[in-house]
Structures are given as C-alpha cells and as structure tokens.
C-alpha positions as CSV (number, residue, x, y, z in Angstrom):
1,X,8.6,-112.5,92.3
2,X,11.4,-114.9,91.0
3,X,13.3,-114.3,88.0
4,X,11.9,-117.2,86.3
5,X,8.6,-116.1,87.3
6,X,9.2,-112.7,85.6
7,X,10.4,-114.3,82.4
8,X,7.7,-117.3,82.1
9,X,5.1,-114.0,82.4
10,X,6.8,-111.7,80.2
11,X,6.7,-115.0,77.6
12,X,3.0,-115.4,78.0
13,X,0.3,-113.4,76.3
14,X,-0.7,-111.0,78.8
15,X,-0.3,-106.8,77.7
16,X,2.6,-106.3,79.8
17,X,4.6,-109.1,78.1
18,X,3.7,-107.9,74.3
19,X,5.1,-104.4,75.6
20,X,7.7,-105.9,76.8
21,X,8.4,-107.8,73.7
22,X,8.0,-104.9,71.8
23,X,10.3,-102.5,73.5
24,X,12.9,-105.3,73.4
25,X,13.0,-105.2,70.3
26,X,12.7,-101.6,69.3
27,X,16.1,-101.6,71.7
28,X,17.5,-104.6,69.9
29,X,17.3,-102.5,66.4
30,X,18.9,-99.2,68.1
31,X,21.5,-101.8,69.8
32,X,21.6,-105.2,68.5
33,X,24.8,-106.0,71.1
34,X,21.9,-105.2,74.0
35,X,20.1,-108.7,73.3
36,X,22.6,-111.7,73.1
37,X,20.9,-115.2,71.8
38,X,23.8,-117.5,73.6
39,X,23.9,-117.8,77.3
40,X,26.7,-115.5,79.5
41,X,29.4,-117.6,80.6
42,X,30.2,-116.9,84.3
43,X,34.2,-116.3,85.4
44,X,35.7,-119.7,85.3
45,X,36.7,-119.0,88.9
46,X,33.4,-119.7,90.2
47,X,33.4,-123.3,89.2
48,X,36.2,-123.9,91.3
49,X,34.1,-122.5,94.3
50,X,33.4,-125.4,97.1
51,X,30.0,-126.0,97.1
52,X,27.0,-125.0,95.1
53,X,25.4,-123.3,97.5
54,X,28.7,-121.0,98.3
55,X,29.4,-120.7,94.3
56,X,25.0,-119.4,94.3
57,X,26.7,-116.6,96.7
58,X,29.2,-116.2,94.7
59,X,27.9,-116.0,91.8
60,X,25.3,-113.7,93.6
61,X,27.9,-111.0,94.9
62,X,30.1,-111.1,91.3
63,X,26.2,-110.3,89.4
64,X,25.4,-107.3,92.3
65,X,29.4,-106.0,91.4
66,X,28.8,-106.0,87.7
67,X,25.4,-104.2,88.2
68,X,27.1,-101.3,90.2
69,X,29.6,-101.1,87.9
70,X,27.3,-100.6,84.9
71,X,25.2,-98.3,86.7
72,X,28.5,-96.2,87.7
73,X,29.6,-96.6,84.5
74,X,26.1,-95.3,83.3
75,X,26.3,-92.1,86.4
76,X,29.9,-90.9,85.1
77,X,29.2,-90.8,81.4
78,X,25.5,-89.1,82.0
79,X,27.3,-86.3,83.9
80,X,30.2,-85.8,81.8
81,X,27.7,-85.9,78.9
82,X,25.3,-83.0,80.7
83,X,28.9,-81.1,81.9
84,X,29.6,-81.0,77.6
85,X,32.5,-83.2,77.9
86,X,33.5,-86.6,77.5
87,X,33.4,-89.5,80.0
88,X,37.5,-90.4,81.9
89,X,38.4,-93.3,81.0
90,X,41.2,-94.9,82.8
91,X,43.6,-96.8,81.3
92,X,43.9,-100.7,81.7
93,X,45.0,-102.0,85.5
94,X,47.3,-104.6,86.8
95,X,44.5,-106.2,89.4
96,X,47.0,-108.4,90.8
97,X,49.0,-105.3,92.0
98,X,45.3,-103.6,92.9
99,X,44.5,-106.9,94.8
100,X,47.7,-107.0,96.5
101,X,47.5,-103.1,97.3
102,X,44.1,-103.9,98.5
103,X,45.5,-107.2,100.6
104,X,48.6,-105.5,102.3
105,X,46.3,-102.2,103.3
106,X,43.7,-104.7,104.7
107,X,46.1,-106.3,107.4
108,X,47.5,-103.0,108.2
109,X,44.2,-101.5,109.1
110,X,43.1,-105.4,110.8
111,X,45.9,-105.7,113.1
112,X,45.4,-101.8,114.2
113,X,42.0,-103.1,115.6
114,X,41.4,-105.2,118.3
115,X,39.5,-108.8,118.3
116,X,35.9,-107.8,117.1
117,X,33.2,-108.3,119.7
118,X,30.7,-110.0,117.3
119,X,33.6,-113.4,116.9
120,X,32.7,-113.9,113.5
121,X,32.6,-117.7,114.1
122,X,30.9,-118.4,111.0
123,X,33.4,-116.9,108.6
124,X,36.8,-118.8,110.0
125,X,37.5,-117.9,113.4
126,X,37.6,-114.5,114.1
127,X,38.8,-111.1,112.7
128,X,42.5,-112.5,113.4
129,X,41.9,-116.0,113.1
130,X,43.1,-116.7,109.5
131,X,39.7,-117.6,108.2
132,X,37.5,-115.2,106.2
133,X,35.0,-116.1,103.7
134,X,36.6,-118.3,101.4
C-alpha cells in the first residue's frame, strides 16, 4: 500500500482510521511537538540534486538515514534507561572533518583493492573511474 493510500484510509470513516485518530491525539496531548501542522522542509541540498527522479532517491536514502537514526536514538536511551542510567550524549561534531575523515579512509581502502569484477557501469565508470553516484 502507498503512503497516500494509507493516509486517504486513515482519513476516511472506517474503525481503524477513528483509532487511529484517536491515538493521535491522545499522543498529541502527552507530546504536542509529536504532531506538526506545517509541512517538513527537506535539506536544501536536495533541490540542487540533477533530476527529479535522482533527488526521489535522494530524498528516499536521506528519510531511511533519519529513520535509523531515530530508532538508534530510541535503542540507546531504552537501554540506558533499563541499565538505571542516563543515555551518552556526544557532544556537537565538525561533519566536514567527519566527511573528510570518512573521504580520505575511503580511497585508502579503494586503491588497496583491485578493479571490481561487477564494472559498476551504471554509477560512473568503475570502482576507480572517478564516477560514483553523484
């Protein structure tokens, strides 16, 4: 079922989409944060992705990173919680070092392998080709 599927039911009349309602609200009045009334503005870096069918994967992979953060987020402070202690919390990060780290360590392990086998045509050329997904 498509997402818009899902929400044109749970707007409808049936059982499920009362419960629903209700529930959200009951959450709503615990956490009023939890329900937002204005839409969630994307990164502005995905408007400057090519086109729309490469910013729909973009957007796609930055919504499945988010999730697993959240539910990481949700995993570390649930077992700190049931350990009696409080969640660690790291401090804020320089991502452009992290992303450089990340970059640098990347074409050290690369250009330790050989060509891959598979070619990766598709995604610029080849593990050493200078393409990727971008």
């Amino acid at each position: 079922m498509k997402v818009k599927e899902v929400v044109a039911e749970l707007r409808g009349s049936s059982v499920a989409a009362e419960q629903a309602r209700e529930a959200t609200a009951a959450v709503a009045r615990l956490v009023p944060e939890a329900v937002r009334a204005e839409r969630i503005v994307p990164p502005s870096w995905l408007a400057g992705i090519g086109s729309a069918e490469r910013r729909a994967e973009a957007l796609d992979l930055y919504t499945r990173m988010v999730f697993s953060c959240v539910v990481d987020a949700d995993y570390l402070d649930t077992a700190a919680h049931f350990a009696g202690g409080s969640p660690r919390v790291a401090g804020p990060v320089d991502m452009g070092a992290l992303w450089e780290r990340f970059r640098v360590r990347r074409e050290g392990m690369l250009a330790a392998r050989g060509v891959s086998p598979v070619g990766w045509r598709g995604c610029g050329g080849g593990v050493r080709g200078g393409g990727g997904f971008g």
